[in-house]
N, C-alpha and C positions, 0 to 999 in steps of 0.2 A: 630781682629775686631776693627775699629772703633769707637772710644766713638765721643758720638754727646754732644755736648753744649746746655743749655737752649736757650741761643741765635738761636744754627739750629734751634731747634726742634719747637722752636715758629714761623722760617719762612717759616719753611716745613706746619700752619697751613693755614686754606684757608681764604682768605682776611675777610670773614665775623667773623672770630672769634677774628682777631689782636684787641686788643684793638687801640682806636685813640688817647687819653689821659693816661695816670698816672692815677689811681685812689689814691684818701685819706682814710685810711682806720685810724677809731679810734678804739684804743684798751689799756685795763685795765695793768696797770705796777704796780706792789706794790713795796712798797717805795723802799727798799734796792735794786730793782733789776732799778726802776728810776735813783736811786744815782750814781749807779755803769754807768749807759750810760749815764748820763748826766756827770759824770768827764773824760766820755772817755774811762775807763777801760772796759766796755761791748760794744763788737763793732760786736755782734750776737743777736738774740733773736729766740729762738722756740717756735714754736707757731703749731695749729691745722690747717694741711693742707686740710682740710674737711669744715670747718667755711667758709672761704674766698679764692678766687684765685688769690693770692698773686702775683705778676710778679716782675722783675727786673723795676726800678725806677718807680713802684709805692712809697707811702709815707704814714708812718707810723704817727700816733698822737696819741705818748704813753702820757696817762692820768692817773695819779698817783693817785693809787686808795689804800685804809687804809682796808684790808680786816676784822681786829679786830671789826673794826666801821661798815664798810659796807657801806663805805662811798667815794668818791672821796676828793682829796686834794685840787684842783681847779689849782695843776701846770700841766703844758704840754710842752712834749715835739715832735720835729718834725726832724723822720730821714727816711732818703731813703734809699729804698731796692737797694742793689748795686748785690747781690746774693743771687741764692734760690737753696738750697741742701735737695733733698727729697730722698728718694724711691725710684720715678721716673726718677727723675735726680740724679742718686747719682755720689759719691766720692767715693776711694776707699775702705771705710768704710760703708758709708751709706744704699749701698743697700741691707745693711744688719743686718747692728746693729742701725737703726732707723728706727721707725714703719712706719708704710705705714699711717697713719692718721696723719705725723707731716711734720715740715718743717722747716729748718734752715735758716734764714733770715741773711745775712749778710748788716748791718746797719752803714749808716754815718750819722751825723748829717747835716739837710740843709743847717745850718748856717755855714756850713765849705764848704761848696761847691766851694765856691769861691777862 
């Protein structure tokens, strides 16, 4: 059998559902887990595949958020989804030892793109 790529599977969709743009999507980072992707060392983030529909180069606007306070930090950061490991799409692991409501986002920062 055949494994298909997010890549097919999205072109196997019918033109009205391709997205035309990236989307920016902001979402809550607490600090230690900021620190760790903004040095580079976290180069994934999971997230709730239910919330949002996440796609390859959309863009992430992790907003460092102080959950003790319940407060935001006012730092942000900006990385692109380069891959998304679900359920649905899984790896040879995934479609089974990650819930069907999550999703693994494989993250670069924009500012390296170049």
């Amino acid at each position: 059998m055949e494994r298909m790529t997010l890549a097919d599977a999205r072109n196997k969709l019918p033109e009205a559902a391709k997205r035309p743009q990236p989307v920016l999507h902001k979402v809550k980072s607490w600090p230690h887990l900021f620190e760790a992707t903004l040095s580079g060392a976290k180069t994934h983030d999971m997230r709730r595949a239910t919330d949002r529909d996440y796609q390859v180069g959309d863009v992430l606007c992790l907003q460092e958020f102080e959950p003790s306070t319940e407060s935001y930090t006012g730092r942000e950061l900006y990385v692109r989804i380069t891959y998304v490991t679900s359920s649905e799409f899984p790896c040879a692991l995934s479609g089974e030892g990650l819930s069907a409501g999550y999703c693994i986002l494989s993250i670069k920062p924009v500012s390296s793109e170049n």
